[in-house]
C-alpha positions as CSV (number, residue, x, y, z in Angstrom):
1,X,44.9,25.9,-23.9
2,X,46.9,22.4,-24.2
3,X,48.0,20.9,-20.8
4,X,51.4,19.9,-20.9
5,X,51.4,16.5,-19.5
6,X,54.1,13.4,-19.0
7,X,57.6,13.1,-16.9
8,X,59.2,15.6,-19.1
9,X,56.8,18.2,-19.0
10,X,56.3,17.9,-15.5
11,X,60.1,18.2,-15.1
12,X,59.6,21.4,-16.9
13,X,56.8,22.7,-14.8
14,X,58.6,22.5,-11.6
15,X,61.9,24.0,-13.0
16,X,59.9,27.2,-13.9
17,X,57.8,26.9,-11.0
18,X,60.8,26.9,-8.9
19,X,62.6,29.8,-10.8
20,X,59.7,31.7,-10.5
21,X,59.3,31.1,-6.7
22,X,62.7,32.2,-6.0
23,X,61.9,35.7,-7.6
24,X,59.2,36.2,-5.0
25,X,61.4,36.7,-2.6
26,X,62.9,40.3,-4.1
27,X,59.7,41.3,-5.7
28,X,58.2,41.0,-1.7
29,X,61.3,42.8,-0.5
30,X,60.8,45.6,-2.7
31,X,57.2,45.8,-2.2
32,X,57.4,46.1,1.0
33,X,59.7,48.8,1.0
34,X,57.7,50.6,-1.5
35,X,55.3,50.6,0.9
36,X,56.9,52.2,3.7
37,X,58.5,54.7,1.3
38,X,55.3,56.0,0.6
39,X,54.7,58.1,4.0
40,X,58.3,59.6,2.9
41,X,56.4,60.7,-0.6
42,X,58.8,58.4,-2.8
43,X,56.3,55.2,-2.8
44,X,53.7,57.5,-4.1
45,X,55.7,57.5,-7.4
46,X,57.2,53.6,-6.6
47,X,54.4,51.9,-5.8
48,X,52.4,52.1,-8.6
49,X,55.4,50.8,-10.9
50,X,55.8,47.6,-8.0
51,X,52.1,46.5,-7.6
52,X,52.3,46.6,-12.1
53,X,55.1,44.4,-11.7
54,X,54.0,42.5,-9.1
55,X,50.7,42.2,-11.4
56,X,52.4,40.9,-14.5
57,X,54.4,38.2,-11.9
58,X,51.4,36.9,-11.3
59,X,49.9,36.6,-14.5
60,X,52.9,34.5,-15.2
61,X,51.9,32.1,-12.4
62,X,48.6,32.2,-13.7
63,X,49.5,31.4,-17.3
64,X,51.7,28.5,-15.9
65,X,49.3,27.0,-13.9
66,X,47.0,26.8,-16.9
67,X,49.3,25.4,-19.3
68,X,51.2,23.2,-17.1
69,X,48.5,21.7,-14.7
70,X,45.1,23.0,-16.1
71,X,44.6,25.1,-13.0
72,X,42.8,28.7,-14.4
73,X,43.0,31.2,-12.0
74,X,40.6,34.4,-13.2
75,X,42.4,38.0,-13.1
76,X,40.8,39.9,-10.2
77,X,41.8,43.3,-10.6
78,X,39.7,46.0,-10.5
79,X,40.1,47.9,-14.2
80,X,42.2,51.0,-13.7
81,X,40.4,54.7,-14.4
82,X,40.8,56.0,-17.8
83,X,40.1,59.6,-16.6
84,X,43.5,59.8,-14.4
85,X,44.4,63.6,-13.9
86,X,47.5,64.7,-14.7
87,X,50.9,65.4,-12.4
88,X,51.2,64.8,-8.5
89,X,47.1,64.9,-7.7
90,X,46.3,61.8,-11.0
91,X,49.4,59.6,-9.3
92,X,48.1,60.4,-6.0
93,X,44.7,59.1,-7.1
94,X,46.2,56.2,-9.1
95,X,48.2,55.0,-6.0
96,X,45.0,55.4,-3.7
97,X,43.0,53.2,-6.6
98,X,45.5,50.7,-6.5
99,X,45.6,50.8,-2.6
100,X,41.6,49.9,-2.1
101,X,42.0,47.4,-4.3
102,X,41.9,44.2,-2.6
103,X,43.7,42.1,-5.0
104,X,46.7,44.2,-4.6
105,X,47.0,43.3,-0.7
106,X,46.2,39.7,-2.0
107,X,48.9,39.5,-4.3
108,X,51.3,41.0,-1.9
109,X,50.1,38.0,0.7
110,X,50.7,35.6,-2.0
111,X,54.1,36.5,-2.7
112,X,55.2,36.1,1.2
113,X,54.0,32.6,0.6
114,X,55.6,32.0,-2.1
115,X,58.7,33.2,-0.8
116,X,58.3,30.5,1.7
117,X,55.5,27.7,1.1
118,X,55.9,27.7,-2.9
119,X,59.6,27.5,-3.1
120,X,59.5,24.6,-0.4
121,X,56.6,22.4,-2.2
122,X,58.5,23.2,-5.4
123,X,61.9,21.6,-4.1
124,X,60.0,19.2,-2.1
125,X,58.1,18.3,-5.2
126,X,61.3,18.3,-7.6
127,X,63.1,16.0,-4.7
128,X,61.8,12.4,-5.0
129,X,63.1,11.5,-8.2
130,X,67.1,12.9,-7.9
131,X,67.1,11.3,-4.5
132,X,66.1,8.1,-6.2
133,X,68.5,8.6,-8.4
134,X,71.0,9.1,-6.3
135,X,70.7,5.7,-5.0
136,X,71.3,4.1,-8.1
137,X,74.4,6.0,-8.4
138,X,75.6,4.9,-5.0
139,X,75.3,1.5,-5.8
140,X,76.9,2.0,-8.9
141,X,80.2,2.1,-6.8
142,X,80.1,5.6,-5.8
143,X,79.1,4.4,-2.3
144,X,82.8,3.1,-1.5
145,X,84.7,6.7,-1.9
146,X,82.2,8.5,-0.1
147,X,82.0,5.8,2.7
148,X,85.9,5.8,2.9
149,X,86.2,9.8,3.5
150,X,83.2,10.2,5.7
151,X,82.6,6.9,7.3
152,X,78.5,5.5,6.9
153,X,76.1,7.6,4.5
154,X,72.5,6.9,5.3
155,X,70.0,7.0,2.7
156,X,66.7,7.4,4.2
157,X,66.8,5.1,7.1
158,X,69.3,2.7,5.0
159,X,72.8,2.9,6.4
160,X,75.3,2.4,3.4
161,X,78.5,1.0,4.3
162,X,79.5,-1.9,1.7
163,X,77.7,-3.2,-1.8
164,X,74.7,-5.5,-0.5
165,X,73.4,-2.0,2.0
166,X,74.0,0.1,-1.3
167,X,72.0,-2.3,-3.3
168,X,69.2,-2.6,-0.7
169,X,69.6,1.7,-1.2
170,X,68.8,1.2,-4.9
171,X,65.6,-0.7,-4.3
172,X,64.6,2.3,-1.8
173,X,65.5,4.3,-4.5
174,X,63.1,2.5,-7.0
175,X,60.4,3.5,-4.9
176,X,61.0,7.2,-4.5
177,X,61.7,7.4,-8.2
178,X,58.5,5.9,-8.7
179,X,56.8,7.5,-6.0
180,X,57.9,10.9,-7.8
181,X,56.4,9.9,-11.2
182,X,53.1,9.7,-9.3
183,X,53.2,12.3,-6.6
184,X,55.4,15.2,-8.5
185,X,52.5,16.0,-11.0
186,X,49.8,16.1,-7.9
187,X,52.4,17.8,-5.8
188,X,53.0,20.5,-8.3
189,X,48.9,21.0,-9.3
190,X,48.1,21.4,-5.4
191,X,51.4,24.3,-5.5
192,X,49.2,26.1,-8.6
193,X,45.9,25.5,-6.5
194,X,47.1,27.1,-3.1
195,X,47.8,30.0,-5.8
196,X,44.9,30.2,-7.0
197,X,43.2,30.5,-3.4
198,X,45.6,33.9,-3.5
199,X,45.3,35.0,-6.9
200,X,41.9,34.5,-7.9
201,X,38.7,36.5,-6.7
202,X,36.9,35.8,-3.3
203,X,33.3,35.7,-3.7
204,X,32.9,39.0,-2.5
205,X,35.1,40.7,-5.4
206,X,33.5,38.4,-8.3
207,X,30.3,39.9,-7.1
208,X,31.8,43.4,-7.2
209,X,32.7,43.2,-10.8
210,X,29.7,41.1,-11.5
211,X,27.8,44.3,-10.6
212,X,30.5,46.9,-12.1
213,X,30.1,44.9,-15.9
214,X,26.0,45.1,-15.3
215,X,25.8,48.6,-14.4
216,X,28.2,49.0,-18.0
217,X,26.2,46.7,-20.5
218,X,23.2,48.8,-18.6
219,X,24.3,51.7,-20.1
220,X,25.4,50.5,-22.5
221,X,21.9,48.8,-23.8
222,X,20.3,52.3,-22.6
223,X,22.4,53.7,-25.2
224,X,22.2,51.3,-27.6
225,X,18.1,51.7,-27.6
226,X,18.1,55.0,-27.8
227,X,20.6,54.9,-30.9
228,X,18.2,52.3,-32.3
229,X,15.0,54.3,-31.7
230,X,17.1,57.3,-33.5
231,X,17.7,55.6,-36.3
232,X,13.8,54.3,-36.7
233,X,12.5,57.9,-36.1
234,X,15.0,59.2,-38.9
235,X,14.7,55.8,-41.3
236,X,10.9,56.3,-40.9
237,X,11.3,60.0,-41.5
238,X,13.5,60.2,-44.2
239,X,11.9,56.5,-46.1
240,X,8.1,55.6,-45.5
241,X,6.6,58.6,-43.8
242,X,7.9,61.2,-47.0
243,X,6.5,58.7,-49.8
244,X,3.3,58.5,-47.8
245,X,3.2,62.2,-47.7
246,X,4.0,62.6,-51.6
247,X,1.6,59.7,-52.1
248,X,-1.1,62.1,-50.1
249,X,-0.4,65.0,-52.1
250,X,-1.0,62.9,-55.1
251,X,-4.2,61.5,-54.6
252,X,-5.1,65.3,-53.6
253,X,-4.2,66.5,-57.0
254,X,-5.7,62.7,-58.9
255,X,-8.8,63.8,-57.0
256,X,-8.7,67.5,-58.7
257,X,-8.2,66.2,-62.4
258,X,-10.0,62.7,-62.2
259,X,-12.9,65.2,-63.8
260,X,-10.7,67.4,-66.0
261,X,-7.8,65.2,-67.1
262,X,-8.7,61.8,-67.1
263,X,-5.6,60.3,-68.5
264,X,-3.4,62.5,-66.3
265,X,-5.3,61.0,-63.3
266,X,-4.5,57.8,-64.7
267,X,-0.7,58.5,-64.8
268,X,-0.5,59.9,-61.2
269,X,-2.3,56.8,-60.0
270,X,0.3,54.5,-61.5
271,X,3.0,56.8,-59.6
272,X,0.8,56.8,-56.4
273,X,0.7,52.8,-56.9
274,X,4.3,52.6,-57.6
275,X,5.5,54.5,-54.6
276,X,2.7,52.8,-52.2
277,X,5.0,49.9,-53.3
278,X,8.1,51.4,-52.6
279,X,6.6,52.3,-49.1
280,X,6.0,49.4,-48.0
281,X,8.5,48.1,-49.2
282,X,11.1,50.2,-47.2
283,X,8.5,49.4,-44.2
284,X,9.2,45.5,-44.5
285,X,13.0,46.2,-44.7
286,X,12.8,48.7,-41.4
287,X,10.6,45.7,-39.5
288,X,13.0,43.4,-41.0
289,X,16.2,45.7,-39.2
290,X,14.0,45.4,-36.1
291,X,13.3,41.5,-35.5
292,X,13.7,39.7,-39.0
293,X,10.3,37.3,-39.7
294,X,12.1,34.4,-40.3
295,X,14.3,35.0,-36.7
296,X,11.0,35.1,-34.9
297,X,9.3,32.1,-37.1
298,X,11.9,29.5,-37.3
299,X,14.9,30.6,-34.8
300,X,18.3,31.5,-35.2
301,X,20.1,29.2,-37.4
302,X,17.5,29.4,-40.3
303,X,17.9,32.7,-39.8
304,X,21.7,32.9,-40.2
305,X,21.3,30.3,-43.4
306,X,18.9,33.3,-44.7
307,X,21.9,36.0,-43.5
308,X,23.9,34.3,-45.8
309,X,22.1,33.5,-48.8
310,X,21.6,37.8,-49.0
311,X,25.5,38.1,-48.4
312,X,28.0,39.0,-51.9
313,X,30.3,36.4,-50.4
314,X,29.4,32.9,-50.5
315,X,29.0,32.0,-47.0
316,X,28.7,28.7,-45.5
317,X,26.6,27.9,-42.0
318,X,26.8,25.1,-39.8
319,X,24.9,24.8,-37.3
320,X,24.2,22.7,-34.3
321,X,21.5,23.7,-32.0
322,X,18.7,21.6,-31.4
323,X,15.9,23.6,-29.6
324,X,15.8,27.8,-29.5
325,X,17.4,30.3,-27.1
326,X,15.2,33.5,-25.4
327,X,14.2,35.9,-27.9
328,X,16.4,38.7,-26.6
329,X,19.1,36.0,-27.3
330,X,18.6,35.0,-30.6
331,X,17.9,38.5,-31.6
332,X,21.2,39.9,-30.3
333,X,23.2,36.8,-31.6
334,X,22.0,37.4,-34.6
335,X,22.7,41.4,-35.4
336,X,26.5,40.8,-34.3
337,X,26.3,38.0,-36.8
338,X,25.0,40.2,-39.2
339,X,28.1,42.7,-38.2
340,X,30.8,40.6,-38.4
341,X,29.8,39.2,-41.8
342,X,29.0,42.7,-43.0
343,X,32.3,44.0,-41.7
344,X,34.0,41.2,-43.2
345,X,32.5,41.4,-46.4
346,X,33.3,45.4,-46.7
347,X,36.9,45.0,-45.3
348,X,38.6,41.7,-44.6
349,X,38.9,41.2,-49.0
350,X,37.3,37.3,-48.6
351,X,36.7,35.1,-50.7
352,X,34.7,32.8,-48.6
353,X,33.4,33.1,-45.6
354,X,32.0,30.6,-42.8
355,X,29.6,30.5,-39.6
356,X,29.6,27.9,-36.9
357,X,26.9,27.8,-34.5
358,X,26.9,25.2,-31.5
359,X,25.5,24.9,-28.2
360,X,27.2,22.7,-25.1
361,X,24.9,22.7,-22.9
362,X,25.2,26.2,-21.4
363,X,26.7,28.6,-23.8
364,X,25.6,29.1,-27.4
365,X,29.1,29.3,-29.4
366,X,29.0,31.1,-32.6
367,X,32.6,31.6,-34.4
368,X,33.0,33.3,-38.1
369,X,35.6,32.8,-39.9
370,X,37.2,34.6,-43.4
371,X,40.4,33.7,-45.5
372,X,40.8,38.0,-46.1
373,X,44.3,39.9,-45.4
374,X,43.6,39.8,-41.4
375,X,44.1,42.5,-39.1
376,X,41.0,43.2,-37.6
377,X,41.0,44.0,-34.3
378,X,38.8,45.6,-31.4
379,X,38.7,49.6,-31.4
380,X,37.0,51.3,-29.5
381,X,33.6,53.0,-31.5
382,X,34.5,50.4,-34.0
383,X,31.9,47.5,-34.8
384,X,33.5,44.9,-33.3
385,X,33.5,47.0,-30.1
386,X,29.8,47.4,-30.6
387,X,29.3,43.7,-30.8
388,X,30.9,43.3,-27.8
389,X,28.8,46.0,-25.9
390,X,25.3,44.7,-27.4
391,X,26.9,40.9,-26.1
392,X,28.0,41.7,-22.8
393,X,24.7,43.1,-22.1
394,X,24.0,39.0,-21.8
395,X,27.2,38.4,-20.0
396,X,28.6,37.2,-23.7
397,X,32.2,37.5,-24.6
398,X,34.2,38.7,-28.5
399,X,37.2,37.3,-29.1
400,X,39.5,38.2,-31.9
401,X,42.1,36.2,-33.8
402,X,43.4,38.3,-37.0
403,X,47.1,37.6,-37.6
404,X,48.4,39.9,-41.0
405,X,48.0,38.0,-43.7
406,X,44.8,36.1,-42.6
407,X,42.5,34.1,-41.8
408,X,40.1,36.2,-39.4
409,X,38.3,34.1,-36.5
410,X,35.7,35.9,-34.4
411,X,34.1,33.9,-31.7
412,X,31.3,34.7,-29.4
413,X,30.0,33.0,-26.8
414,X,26.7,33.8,-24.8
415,X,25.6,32.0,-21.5
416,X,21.8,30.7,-22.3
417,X,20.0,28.0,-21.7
418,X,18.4,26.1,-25.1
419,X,14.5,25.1,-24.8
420,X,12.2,23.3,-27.0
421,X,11.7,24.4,-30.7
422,X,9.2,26.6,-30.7
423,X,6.0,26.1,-33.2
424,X,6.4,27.8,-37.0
425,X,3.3,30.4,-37.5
């Protein structure tokens, strides 16, 4: 996201910041009140409806300290059950839910110092440069009306009462304008980072939802094996293992006529031969479906330039990384490749196609793109959604970008480590 930056900008930032400060001050009121309505039975039903409002205020501050100071506070709420009962006893449950959750006690904390802290550093930080301005207007001649209705006007520790004090204001008034140009943007970050000490996740609840996304990708890569081991067992079953069976019950019957029927012999043997073939082949395109060779042999991006030579849509790969990822890595970023190139190719209507895959340092970044019709999006059971299961299993992230109309852009990103190139077989 782009950080606004300059005077104007910054201008900008504290107006909103200051609008949005004054509205804590209601939003805690009726919080709080919802609250204490709840022994009464009517919080139970406003409550929940509060702490979602109160939720979506704060994901304004958050998307304001990001795209006016760079300051990224992470969401910290717990995700809300999908299996709610219905009636009195599922908003029961769903106000008890959103009571244990610490964030929502946080946010309410927040608020009360915003009500109070954040809307005085926001008109403390918005004050330098008026008041310096105001000094240029008093010696502008303004000075000599107000002096004659109220007697001396001190500015600062100035003492305005004819044109050489009011001039002597205006070069006081140079330096809190200037001093505003400098401290107004540091005063506004340091409002967004005592925010962020509120908003964003202590330790202890990062490590909560650390453990609440591992015990998911978990099950979700117990899943995902035992889907994979199905499809094996029935691939092998229904491919291979019934040509090798036919192939048997050929040579049986070659064996009975090599004596009698020569030249019939001779024909089954050619079958035999041909579906030996066929075998194996369908053998090298199940071990393939497992690990491909050429992933384990030469790494990842050879093996996406490979993935794309096979693809009806012309393709094009760039790629970036200079040693290889784990093996788990490589082989996982490589199906969802696989996926969202399949999926695009089925779907999206493209006529080209392209694959970007970089590493900074600590994340391997892949992003595909297509120029098809757009719309793709993440459903649940879809394949997207089964990308993103098989990545978070390494802590990797999906994101989507598929306006109507086109282009598609699918990034995924995957926390690893790069080491050196491993040696070709």
């Amino acid at each position: 996201m782009t950080v606004r930056s300059g005077f104007t900008a910054c201008a900008q930032g504290l107006a909103l910041l200051f609008i949005t400060a004054l509205c804590s001050i209601p939003l805690f009121t009726l919080m709080v009140l919802s609250l204490c309505f709840i022994p009464l039975g009517l919080g139970m039903f406003t409550t929940p409806v509060m702490v979602r409002l109160v939720r979506s205020y704060a994901g304004s501050r958050r998307l304001l300290a990001a795209r006016w100071a760079g300051v990224e506070i992470p969401v910290p709420y717990r995700p809300l059950p999908a299996d709610r009962r219905p009636g009195l006893t599922g908003q029961m449950e769903l106000l008890t839910f959103l009571l244990k959750d610490p964030a929502t006690w946080r946010d309410l904390l927040w608020l009360f110092y915003d009500m109070i802290g954040g809307l005085f550093l926001a008109t403390l930080t918005f004050a330098f440069v008026p008041y310096g301005v105001e000094a240029w207007v008093m010696a502008a001649g303004v000075w000599r009306p107000v002096v004659d209705a109220g007697g001396t006007y001190w500015y600062a520790f100035v003492p305005i009462d004819s044109q050489s004090t009011a001039l002597l204001a205006a070069l006081l008034g140079v330096v809190f304008f200037g001093a505003g140009l400098v401290v107004s943007p540091l005063l506004l970050r340091t409002g967004f980072l005592v925010s962020r000490a509120f908003l964003a996740p202590t330790p202890q609840m990062a490590l909560a939802a650390r453990v609440r996304r591992l015990t998911e990708t978990r099950h979700d890569a117990v899943d995902t094996s035992a889907a994979e081991l199905r499809r094996i067992e029935r691939d092998l079953h229904d491919g291979a293992q019934a040509r090798l069976v036919a192939m048997g019950m050929s040579l049986g019957t070659i064996e009975a006529l090599i004596e009698k029927d020569p030249a019939k012999a001779k024909e089954m043997l050619a079958a035999a031969r041909s579906d030996s073939a066929e075998a194996l082949s369908e053998l090298r395109d199940l071990v393939r479906g497992i690990h491909p060779p050429v992933l384990a042999e030469r790494g990842l991006g050879d093996a996406v330039r490979a993935l794309a030579l096979r693809m009806t849509i012309p393709v094009e790969v760039d790629v970036e990384p200079p040693g290889r990822t784990d093996e788990p890595v490589e082989s996982a970023a490589y199906f969802a490749v696989s996926e969202v190139l399949t999926n695009a190719a089925k779907h999206s209507g493209a006529a080209r196609m392209w694959v970007d895959l970089h590493h900074d340092g600590a994340t391997l970044r892949i992003v595909v793109t297509d120029d098809g019709r757009g719309g793709a999006r993440i459903a649940p059971g879809g394949g997207l959604d089964g990308i993103e299961r098989r990545l978070g299993a390494f802590d990797g992230i999906l994101a989507v970008s598929s306006p109507p109309g086109g282009p598609t852009m699918v990034t995924m990103e995957i926390p690893c480590a790069l080491t050196a190139p491993r040696p070709t077989a």
